[in-house]
C-alpha positions as CSV (number, residue, x, y, z in Angstrom):
1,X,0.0,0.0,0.0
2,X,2.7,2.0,1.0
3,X,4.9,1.5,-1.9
4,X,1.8,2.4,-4.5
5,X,1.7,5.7,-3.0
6,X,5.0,6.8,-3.3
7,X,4.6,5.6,-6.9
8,X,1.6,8.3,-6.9
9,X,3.2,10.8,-5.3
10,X,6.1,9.8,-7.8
11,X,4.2,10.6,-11.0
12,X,2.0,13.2,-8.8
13,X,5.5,15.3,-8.6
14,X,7.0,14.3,-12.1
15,X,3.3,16.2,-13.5
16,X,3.8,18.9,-11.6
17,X,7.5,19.5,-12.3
18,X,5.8,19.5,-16.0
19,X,3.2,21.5,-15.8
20,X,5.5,24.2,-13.5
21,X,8.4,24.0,-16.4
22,X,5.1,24.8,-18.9
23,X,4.0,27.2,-17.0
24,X,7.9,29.2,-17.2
25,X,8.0,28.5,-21.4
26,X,3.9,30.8,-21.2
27,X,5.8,33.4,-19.0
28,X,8.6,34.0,-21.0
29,X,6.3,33.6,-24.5
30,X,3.9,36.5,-23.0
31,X,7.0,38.9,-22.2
32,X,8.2,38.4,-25.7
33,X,4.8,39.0,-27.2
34,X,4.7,41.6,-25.2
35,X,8.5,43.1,-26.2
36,X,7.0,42.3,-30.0
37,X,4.0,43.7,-29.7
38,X,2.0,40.6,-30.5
39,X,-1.4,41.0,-29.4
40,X,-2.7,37.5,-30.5
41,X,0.3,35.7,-29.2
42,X,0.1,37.3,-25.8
43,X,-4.0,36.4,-25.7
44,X,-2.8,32.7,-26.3
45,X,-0.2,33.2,-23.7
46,X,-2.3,34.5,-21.2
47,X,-5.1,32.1,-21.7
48,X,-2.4,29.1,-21.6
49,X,-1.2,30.4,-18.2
50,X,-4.6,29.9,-16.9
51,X,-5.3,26.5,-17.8
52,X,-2.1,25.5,-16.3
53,X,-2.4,27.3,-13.4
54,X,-5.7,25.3,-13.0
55,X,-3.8,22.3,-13.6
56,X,-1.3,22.9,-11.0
57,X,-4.3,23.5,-8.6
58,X,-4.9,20.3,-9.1
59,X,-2.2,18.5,-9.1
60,X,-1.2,20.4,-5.9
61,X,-3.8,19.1,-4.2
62,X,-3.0,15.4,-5.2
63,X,0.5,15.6,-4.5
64,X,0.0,17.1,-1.5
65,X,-2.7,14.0,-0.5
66,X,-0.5,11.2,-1.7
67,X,2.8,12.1,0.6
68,X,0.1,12.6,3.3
69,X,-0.8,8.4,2.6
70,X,2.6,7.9,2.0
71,X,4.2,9.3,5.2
72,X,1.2,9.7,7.8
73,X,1.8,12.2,10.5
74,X,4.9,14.0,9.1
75,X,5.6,16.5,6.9
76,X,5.9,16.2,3.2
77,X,9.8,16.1,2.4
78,X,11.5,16.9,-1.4
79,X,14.5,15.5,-0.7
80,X,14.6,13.4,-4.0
81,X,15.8,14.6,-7.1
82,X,12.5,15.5,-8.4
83,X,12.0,17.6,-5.2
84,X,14.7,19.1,-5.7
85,X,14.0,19.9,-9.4
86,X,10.4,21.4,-8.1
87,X,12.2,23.4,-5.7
88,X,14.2,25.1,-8.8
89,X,11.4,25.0,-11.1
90,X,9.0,27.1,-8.8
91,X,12.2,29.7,-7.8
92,X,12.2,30.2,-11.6
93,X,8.4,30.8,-12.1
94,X,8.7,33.4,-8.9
95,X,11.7,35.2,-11.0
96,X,9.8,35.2,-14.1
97,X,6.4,36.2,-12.5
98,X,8.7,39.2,-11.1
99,X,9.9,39.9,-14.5
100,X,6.5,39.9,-15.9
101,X,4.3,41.9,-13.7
102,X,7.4,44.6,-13.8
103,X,7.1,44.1,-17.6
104,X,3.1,44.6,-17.4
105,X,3.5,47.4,-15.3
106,X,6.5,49.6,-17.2
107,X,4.6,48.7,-20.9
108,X,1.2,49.9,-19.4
109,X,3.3,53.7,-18.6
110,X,4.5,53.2,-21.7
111,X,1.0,52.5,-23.2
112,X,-0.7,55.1,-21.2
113,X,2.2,58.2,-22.3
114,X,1.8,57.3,-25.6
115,X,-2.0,57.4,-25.7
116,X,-1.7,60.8,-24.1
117,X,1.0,62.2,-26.9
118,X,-1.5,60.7,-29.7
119,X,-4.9,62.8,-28.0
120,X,-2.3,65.4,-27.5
121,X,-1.4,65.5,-31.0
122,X,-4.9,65.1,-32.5
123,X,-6.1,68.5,-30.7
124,X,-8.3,66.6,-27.8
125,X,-6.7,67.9,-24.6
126,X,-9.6,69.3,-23.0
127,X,-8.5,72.8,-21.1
128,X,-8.5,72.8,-17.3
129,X,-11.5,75.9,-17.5
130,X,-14.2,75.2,-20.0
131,X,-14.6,72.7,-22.7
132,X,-12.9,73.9,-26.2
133,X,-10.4,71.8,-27.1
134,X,-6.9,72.7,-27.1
135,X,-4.2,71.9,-29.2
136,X,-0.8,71.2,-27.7
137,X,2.3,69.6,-29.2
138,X,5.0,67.9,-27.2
139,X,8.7,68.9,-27.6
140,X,11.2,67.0,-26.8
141,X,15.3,68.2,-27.2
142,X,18.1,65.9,-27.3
């Protein structure tokens, strides 16, 4: 009994490293859509994410209940190489998650500035006073 758990838990964690390793290659495929400004491959990026991030939900939760049947009444140890390999794949995601919400953040300036200079350049800043339209240009000197 004991030895068909581990061998849960065994392909419990080997799914997980997988799905944790997909789950880096979405990352760095949304921050290159995003550096290439590829609107359709960033929506498929984003939407892949999700479903394995559901997936790992899952298999959290199994991996998590088979080393509870397979060591009852202590606490789940990654010792093994695989462990070890999880431990590694999830400092990567956290790195790349950092990577990409500083990436989301900077390109959404970036997004924001240049939809100002565009209704800045078309003659729709409205004035502070009133409601004609004003038109303003922005300089810039190098």
């Amino acid at each position: 009994m004991q030895d068909e758990s581990l061998t849960t838990g065994s392909a419990a964690a080997s799914g997980y490293l997988q799905q944790l390793r997909a789950l880096a290659s979405a990352l760095q495929s949304a921050m290159r859509a995003i550096a290439e400004n590829d609107i359709a491959l960033l929506e498929e990026s984003v939407a892949e994410q999700a479903m394995i991030c559901a997936n790992l939900a899952l298999l959290a939760k199994a991996f998590d209940a088979t080393l509870r049947a397979a060591v009852p009444g202590s606490p789940a140890s990654l010792e093994d190489p695989v462990g070890l390999s999880i431990s590694s794949a999830i400092h990567d995601v956290r790195r790349l998650n950092l990577q990409y919400a500083s990436l989301l953040k900077h390109s959404g300036r970036s997004l924001h500035l240049l939809t100002l200079l565009c209704r800045s350049y078309s003659g729709q800043i409205q004035e502070a006073r009133g409601s004609r339209l004003k038109r303003q240009t922005w300089a810039c000197e190098v």
